[in-house]
VEXDREN-2710 file (C-alpha; in Angstrom, 1 decimal):
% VEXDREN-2710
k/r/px/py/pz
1/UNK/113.5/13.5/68.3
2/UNK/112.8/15.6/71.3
3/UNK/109.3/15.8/72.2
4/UNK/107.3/19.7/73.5
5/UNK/103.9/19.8/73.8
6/UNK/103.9/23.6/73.8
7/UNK/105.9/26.0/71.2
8/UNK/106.6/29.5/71.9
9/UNK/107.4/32.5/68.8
10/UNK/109.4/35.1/70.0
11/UNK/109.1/38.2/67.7
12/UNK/110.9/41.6/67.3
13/UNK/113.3/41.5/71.2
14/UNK/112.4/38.4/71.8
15/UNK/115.1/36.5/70.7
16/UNK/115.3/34.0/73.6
17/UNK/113.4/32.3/76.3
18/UNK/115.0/32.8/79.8
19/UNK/114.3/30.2/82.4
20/UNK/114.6/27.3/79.8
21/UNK/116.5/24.3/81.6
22/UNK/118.0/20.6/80.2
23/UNK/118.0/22.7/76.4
24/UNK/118.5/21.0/73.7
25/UNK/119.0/23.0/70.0
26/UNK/117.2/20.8/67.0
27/UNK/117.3/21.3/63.4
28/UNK/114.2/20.4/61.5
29/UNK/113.8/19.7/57.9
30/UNK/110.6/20.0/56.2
31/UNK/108.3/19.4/53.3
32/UNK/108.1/23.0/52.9
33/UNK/111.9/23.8/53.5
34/UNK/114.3/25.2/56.7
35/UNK/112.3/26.6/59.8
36/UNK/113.4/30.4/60.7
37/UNK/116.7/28.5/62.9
38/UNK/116.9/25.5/65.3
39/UNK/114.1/25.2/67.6
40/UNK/115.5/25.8/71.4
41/UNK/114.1/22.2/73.6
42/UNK/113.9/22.6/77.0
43/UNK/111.6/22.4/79.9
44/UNK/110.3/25.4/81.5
45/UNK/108.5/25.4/84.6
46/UNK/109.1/21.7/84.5
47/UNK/107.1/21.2/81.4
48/UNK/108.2/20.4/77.7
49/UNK/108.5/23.6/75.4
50/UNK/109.9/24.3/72.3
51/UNK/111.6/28.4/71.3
52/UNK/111.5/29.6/67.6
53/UNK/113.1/32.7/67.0
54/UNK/110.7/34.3/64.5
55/UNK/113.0/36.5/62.5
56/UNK/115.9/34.1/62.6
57/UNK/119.2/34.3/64.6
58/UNK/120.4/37.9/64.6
59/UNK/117.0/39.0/63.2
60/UNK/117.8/38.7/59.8
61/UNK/114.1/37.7/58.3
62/UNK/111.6/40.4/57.0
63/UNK/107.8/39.4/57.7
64/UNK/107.1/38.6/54.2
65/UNK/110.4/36.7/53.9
66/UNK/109.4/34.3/57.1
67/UNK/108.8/30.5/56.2
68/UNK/105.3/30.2/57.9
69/UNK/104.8/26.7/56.7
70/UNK/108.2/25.5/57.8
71/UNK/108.0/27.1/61.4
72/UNK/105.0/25.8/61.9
73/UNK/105.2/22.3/60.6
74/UNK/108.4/22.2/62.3
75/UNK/106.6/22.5/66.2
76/UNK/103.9/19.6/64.9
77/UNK/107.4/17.2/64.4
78/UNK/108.4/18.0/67.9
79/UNK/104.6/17.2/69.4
80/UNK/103.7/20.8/70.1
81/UNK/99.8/20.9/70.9
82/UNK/99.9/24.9/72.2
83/UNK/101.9/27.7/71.0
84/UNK/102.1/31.1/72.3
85/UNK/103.4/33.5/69.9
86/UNK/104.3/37.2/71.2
87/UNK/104.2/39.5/68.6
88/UNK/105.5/43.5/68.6
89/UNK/103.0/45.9/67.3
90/UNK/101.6/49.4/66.6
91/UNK/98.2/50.6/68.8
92/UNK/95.4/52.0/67.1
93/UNK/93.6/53.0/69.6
94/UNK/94.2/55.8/72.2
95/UNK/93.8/53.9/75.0
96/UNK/95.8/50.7/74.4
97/UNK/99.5/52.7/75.3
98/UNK/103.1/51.6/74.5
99/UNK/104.2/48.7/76.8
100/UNK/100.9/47.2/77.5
101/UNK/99.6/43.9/76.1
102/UNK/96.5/43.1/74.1
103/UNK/95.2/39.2/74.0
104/UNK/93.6/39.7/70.1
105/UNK/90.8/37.9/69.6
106/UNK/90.4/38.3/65.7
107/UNK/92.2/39.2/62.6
108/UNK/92.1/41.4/59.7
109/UNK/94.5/40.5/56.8
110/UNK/96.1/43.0/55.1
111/UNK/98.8/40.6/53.3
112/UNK/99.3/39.8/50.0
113/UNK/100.3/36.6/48.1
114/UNK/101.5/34.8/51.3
115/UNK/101.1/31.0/51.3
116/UNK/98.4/30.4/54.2
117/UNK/98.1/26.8/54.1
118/UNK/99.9/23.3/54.0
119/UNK/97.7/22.3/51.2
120/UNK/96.6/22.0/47.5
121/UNK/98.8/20.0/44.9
122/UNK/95.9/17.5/44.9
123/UNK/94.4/17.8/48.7
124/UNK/91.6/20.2/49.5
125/UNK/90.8/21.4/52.8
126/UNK/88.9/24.1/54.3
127/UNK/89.4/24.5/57.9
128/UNK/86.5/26.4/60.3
129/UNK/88.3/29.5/61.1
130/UNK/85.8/32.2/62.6
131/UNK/87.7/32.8/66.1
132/UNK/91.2/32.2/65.1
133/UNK/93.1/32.2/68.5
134/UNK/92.5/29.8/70.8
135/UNK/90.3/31.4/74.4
136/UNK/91.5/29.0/76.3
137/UNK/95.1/29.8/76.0
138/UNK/94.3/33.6/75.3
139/UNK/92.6/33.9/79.0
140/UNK/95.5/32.2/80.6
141/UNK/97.5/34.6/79.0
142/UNK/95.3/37.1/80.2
143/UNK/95.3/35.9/83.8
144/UNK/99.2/35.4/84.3
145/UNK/99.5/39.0/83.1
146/UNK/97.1/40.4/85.9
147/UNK/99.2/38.3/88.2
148/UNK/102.6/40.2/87.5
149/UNK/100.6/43.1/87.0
150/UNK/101.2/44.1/83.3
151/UNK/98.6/46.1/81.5
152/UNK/96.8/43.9/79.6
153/UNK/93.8/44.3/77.3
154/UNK/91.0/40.9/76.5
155/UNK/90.1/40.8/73.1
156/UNK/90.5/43.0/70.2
157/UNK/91.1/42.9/66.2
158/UNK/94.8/42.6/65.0
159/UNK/95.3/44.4/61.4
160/UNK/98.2/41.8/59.8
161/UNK/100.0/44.0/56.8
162/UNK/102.8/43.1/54.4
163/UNK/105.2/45.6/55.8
164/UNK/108.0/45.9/55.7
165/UNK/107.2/49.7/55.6
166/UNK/104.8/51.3/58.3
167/UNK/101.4/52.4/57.6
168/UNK/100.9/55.2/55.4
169/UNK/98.9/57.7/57.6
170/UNK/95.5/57.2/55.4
171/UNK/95.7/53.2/55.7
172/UNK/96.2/53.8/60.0
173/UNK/93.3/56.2/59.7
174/UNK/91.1/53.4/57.4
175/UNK/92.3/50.3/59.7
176/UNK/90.8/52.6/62.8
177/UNK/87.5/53.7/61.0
178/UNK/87.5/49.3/61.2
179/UNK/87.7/49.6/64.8
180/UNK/91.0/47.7/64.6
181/UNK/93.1/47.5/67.7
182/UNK/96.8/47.1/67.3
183/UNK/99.0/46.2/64.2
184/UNK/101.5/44.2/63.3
185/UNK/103.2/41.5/60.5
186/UNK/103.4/38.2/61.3
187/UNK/100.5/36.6/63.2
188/UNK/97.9/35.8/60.7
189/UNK/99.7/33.2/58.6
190/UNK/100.8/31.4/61.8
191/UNK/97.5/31.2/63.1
192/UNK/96.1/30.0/59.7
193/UNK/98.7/27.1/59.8
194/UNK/98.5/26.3/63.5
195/UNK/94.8/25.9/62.9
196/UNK/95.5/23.5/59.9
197/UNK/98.2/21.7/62.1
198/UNK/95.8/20.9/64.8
199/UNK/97.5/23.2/66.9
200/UNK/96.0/26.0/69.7
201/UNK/97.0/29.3/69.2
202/UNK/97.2/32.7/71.0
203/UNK/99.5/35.8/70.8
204/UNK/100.9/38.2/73.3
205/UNK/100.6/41.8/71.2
206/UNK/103.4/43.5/72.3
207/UNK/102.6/47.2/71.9
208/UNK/105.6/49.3/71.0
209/UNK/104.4/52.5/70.0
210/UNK/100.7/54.2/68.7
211/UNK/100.7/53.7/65.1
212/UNK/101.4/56.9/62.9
213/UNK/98.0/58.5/63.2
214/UNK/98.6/59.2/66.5
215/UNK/99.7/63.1/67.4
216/UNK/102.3/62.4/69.3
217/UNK/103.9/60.3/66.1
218/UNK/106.5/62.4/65.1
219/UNK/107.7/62.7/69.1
220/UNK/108.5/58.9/69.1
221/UNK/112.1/57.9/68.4
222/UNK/113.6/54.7/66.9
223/UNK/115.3/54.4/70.3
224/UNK/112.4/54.5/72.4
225/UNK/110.7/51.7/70.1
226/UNK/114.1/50.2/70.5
227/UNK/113.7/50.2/74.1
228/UNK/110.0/49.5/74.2
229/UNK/111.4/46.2/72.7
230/UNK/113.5/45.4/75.5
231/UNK/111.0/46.1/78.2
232/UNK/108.2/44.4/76.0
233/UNK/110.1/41.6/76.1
234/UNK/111.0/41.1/79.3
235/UNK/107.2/41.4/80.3
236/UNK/106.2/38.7/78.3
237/UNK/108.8/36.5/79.4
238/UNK/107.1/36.4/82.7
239/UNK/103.8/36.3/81.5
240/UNK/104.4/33.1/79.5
241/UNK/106.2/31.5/82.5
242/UNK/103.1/32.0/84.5
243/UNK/101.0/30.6/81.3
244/UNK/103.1/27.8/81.0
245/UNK/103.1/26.5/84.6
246/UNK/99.1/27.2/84.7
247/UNK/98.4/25.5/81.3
248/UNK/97.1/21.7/81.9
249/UNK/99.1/19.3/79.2
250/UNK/96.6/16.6/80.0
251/UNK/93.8/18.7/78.5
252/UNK/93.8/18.6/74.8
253/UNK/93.5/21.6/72.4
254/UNK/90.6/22.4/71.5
255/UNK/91.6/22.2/67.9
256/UNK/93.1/19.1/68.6
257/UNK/90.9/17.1/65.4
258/UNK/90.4/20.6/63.5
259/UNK/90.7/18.1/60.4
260/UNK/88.4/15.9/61.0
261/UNK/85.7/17.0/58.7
262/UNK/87.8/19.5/56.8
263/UNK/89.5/17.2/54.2
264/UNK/87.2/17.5/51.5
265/UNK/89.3/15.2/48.8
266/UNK/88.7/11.3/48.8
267/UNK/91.7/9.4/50.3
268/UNK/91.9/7.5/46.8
269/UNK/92.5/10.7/44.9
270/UNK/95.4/12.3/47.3
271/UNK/98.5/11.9/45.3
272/UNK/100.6/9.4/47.6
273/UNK/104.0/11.6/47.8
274/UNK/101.2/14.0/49.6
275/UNK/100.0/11.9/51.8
276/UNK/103.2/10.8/52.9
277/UNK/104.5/14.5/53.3
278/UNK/101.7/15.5/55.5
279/UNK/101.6/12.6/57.1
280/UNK/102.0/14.4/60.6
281/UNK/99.1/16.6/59.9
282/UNK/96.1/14.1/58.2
283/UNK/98.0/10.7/58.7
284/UNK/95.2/9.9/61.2
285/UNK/92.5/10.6/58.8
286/UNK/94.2/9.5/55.5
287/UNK/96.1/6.4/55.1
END
């Protein structure tokens, strides 16, 4: 099996990562069932990555449909250590426009009856989750889009709803009274699981439009979100170029042993078709 030390998520426009080279496409199995599609192996910037397309090939995968579990489990088989995910969402706050870029820095979960976590079925484990994206990989981020000149924000609270309808115009006006930043569908549940997986995590927010409180809502078109997209995603595809060629591989996450005092069950009481199914994520703590 190939081996990528960092994964990347391309959401809503992106549905490919230019500059890959040697690619190689690899279809995982898991414990929890298919990933969203093959995982795209490559090098870029001379270093080993690994491409998910969120929402499938074709974009054919609703938020609440995604396999979290599967997607994420599936970048811990090929070695992945760091993922960036970019993510398209909705501002929700006047001066965070369409087409810049927000670095989140915390979450508010909006979801409901999403699974959030590899385990249970005879293993607990409760993992510290108080700053849920990774700063180290967030102020690369950061710094390689100051470097191609995007317009890009440090920090800031990401609403994650169920979708797949929009905010009603009382829920954008509650998630503001919050202070909440930006909104979206996806990134909570892959953060959770990266976190459990040992895995760094950080997310481009890819602003499309101002959510529907705004009063210049009922101006915006599906086809300027639609191109929004497109631009959206061509800016982060240099921004994670630049993150990728700045981010040191011989310097470990630093959730790297996240586990390590997290697995609250005794080994002797882990039932053993678990422990050998999550063998990639506790097998150094649990034999």
């Amino acid at each position: 099996m190939p081996n990528a030390k960092i994964g990347i998520i391309g959401g809503s426009g992106l549905y490919q990562m230019d500059g890959l080279e040697s690619i190689e496409e690899v279809a995982l199995e898991t414990p929890f069932g298919d990933p969203s599609g093959k995982y795209v192996v490559g090098t870029l910037a001379g270093k080993p990555v690994a491409f998910l397309a969120r929402h499938g090939e074709g974009h054919r995968l609703l938020p609440s449909e995604l396999n979290f579990r599967a997607n994420i489990f599936g970048f811990k088989l090929l070695g992945v250590e760091h993922i960036l995910s970019a993510s398209a969402v909705g501002s929700l706050k006047e001066d965070v426009h369409p087409l810049d870029v927000l670095i989140p820095d915390q979450f508010i979960d909006r979801t409901r009856g999403r699974i959030s976590t590899f385990f249970g079925n005879g293993i607990a484990v409760h993992v510290e989750f108080s700053k849920p994206f990774c700063s180290r990989l967030s102020k690369l981020i950061v710094d390689a889009g100051k470097k191609i000149d995007a317009r890009m924000h440090a920090g800031g609270t990401y609403v994650c709803m169920e979708g797949p309808q929009f905010s009603t115009l009382a829920e954008s006006e509650l998630y503001r009274s919050w202070g909440a930043h930006v909104i979206g569908m996806t990134n909570l549940q892959e953060a959770k699981l990266a976190r459990e997986a040992e895995i760094g995590y950080a997310t481009l927010a890819l602003v499309t439009d101002y959510d529907c409180w705004h009063v210049s809502h009922e101006s915006v078109t599906v086809v300027q979100i639609i191109e929004n997209l497109q631009k959206n995603a061509e800016t982060a595809k240099k921004i994670i170029i630049e993150t990728v060629t700045n981010l040191d591989l011989d310097e470990p996450s630093p959730y790297a042993n996240a586990l390590k005092s997290a697995i609250l069950t005794q080994p002797d009481y882990i039932p053993e078709n678990i422990k050998k199914d999550l063998a990639p994520l506790i097998g150094k703590y649990v034999k």
